[in-house]
N, C-alpha and C positions, 0 to 999 in steps of 0.2 A: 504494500500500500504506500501510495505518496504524502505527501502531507506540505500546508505552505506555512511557511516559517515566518508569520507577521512580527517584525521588529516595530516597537514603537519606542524611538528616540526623542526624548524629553528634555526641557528646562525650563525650570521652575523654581521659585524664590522654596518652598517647599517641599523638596522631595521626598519625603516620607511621606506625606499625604498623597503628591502627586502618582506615585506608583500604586498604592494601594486604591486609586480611585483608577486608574488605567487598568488594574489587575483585575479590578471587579466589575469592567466591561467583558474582560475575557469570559471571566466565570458567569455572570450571566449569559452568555451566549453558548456556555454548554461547553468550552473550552477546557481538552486536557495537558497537561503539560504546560501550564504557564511559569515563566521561568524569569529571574531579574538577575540584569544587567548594573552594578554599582562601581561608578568609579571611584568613590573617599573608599570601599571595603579593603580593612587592613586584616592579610592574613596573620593567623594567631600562632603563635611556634608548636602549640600541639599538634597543627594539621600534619605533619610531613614534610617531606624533601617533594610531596609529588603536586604541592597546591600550585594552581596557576597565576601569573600579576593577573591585577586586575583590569577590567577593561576603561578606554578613556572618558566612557560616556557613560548615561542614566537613560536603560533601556527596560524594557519589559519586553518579554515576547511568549507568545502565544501562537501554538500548532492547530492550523486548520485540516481536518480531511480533505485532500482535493477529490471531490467527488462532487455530484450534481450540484448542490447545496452552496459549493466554495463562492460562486459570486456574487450571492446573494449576503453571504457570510461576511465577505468582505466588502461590502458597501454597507451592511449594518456597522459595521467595526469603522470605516472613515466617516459614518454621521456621526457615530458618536462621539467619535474624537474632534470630529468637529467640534461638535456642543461643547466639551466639555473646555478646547482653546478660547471659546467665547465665556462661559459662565466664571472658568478659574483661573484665569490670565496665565495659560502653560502654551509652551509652544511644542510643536508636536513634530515628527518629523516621520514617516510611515515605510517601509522597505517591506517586500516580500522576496523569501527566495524556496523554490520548490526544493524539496528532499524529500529520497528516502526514507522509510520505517528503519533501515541500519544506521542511517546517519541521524535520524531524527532522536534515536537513544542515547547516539553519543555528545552531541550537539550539544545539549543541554545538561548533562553529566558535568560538562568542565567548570559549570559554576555551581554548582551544590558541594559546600564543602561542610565539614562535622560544624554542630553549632551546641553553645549552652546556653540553654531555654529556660533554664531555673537553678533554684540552688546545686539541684541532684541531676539532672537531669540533662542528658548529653544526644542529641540526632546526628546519630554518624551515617554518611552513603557506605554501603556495605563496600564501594571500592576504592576507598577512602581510609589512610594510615589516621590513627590517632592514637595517643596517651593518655590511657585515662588514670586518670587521679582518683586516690581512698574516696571510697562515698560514692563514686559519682554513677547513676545507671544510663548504663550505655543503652540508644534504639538505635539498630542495626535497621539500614532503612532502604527499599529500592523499588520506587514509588512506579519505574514502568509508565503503563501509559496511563496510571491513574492517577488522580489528584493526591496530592499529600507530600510534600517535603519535609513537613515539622516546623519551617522556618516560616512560616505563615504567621502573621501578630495574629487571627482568629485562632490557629492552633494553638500556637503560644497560648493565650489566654484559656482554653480547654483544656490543656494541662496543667497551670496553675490550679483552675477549679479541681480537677480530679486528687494533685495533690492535697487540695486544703479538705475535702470533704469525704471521699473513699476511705471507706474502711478495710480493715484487714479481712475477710473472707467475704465482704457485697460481691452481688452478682452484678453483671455489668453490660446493658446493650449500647453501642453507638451507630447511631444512625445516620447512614450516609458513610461507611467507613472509609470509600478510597483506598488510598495504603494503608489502612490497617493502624496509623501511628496510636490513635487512641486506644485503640486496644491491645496495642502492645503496651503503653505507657500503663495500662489500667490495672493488667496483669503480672506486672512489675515492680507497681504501688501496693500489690495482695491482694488484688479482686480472685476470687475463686473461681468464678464461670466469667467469660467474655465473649461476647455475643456482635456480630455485628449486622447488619443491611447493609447493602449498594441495588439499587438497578440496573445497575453498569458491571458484563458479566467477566471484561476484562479486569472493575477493581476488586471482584470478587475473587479471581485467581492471583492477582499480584497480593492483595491482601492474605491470602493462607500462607500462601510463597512465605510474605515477613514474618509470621508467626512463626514458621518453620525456623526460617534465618535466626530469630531471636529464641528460640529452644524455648519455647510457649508450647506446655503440653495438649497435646493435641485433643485430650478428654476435657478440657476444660473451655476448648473454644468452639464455635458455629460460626461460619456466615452463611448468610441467606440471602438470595436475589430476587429482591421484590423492592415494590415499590415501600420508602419510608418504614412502616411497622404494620401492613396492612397484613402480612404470613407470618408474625410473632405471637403466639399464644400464649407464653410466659410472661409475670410480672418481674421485675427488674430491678434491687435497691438503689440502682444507679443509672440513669437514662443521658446520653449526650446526643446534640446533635450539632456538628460541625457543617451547615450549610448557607442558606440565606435568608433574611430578613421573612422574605413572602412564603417562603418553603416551611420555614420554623412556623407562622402563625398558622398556615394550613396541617401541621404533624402535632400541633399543640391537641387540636379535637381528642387526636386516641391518643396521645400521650398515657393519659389518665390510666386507662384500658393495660398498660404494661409498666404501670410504675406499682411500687407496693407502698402498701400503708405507709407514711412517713419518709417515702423516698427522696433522692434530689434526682432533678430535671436540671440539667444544664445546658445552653446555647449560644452559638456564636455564629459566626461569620453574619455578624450585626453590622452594619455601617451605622454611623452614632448618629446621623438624620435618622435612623429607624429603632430607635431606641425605647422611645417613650411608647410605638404602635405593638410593637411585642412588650413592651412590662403591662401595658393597657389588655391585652388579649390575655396574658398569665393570669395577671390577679379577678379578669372578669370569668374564669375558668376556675376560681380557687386559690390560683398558686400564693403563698408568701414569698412573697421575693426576700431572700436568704444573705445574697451576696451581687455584687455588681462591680465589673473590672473594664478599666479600657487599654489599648494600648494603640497608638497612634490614631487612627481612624476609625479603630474596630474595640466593638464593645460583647460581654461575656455577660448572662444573667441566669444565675443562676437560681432555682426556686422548691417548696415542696410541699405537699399535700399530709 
């Protein structure tokens, strides 16, 4: 399969924000493998002898299927970069270049490098040297063609949640797995069962793949391919869902239906304009909102019945 490699090269008095508002055009539009381009990024001495300099510019890029779809895909992707040169004074600069499914794995490989996401807590690409230091748990991570880096501020913040609130033996579904990262972090932290969904049946095989990778016994975990929680029969001490704003308030209805008595519900991949419209939809469903995190652009809420 081919795929077109849409670079979107930026500047902005902001770029922390300005990426994460570029990156979540991609991901709206159903976009796998979205991948950043940073020029300040200072590698760290634990990565190796094998990390690469960094690049000169501030890019985002996101892999389209080149299939029927592709022109229409890429004329949504330059409106909205339009819009977005107009409303947030960034300048945009747009490149396409067609690749391979062998080159499109490797492509994007040369800038995922190990990151620490928390006190403990360390996402290494499985082809990737690192040093890990006393304490620190390692997620051995090779996200393929499905969502999930680790390095996502949404992820980032679902991990925080998971360390503040999991307990040692909670059972655990996340929904919308991707790569699997939550569920390895969850089973790491001592969930006893972890559980996940994807629709997507390619993140459903890279997600058991990193379970594998990360010696997560294999009686203790599920994924399932369906849509959100609509084939989960079991209740859950622990429910995540790493996706977005309109997707969360439509998975909130059955949430209820697979959390247990006093469980927590957590979510992210919030844009913080959409903040108060999911705490408003929680609490008109019951939830107490428990806990609430942001990080750059993107905001974590966490709740429970």
């Amino acid at each position: 399969m081919k795929w077109i490699a849409a670079k979107v090269i930026f500047d902005s008095e902001d770029t922390v924000l300005t990426r994460d508002l570029i990156s979540d055009l991609f991901y709206e539009m159903g976009l796998s493998g979205v991948v950043m381009e940073e020029k300040d990024i200072d590698p760290d001495a634990d990565w190796g002898e094998d990390a690469l300099p960094p690049p000169g510019h501030d890019a985002v890029i996101g892999y389209i299927p080149l299939d029927y779809q592709v022109e229409e895909k890429c004329t949504l992707l330059e409106n909205r970069l339009a819009l977005l040169e107009k409303k947030a004074a960034v300048s945009c600069r747009l490149a396409y270049e067609e690749i391979d499914q062998k080159d499109w794995a490797e492509a994007w490989k040369a800038y995922f490098w190990p990151e620490k996401i928390s006190k403990r807590i360390v996402v290494k690409p499985t082809w990737r040297e690192y040093d890990a230091r006393p304490g620190e748990i390692i997620l051995e991570i090779d996200p393929g063609m499905a969502f999930g880096t680790g390095t996502h501020p949404s992820t980032t913040l679902c991990i925080h949640m998971i360390e503040r609130y999991l307990k040692p033996g909670n059972s655990f579904l996340d929904v919308g797995t991707g790569s699997g990262i939550l569920l390895i972090a969850a089973a790491k932290l001592g969930a006893d069962k972890v559980w996940g969904t994807d629709n997507d049946e390619t993140a459903v095989t890279v997600a058991g793949r990193n379970l594998m990778q990360n010696r997560i016994d294999e009686a203790r975990c599920k994924i399932i391919q369906c849509d959100l929680v609509e084939a989960v029969e079991e209740r859950f001490d622990f429910v995540v869902a790493n996706i977005t704003a309109k997707t969360v308030q439509v998975l909130l209805g059955d949430v209820k239906r697979v959390l247990s008595d006093g469980g927590i519900f957590a979510c992210s991949g919030i844009l913080e304009e959409n903040r108060t419209a999911v705490k408003g939809r929680m609490k008109d469903l019951g939830f107490q909102i428990v806990d609430e995190r942001n990080k750059e652009a993107w905001v974590s809420i966490a709740g429970k019945i």
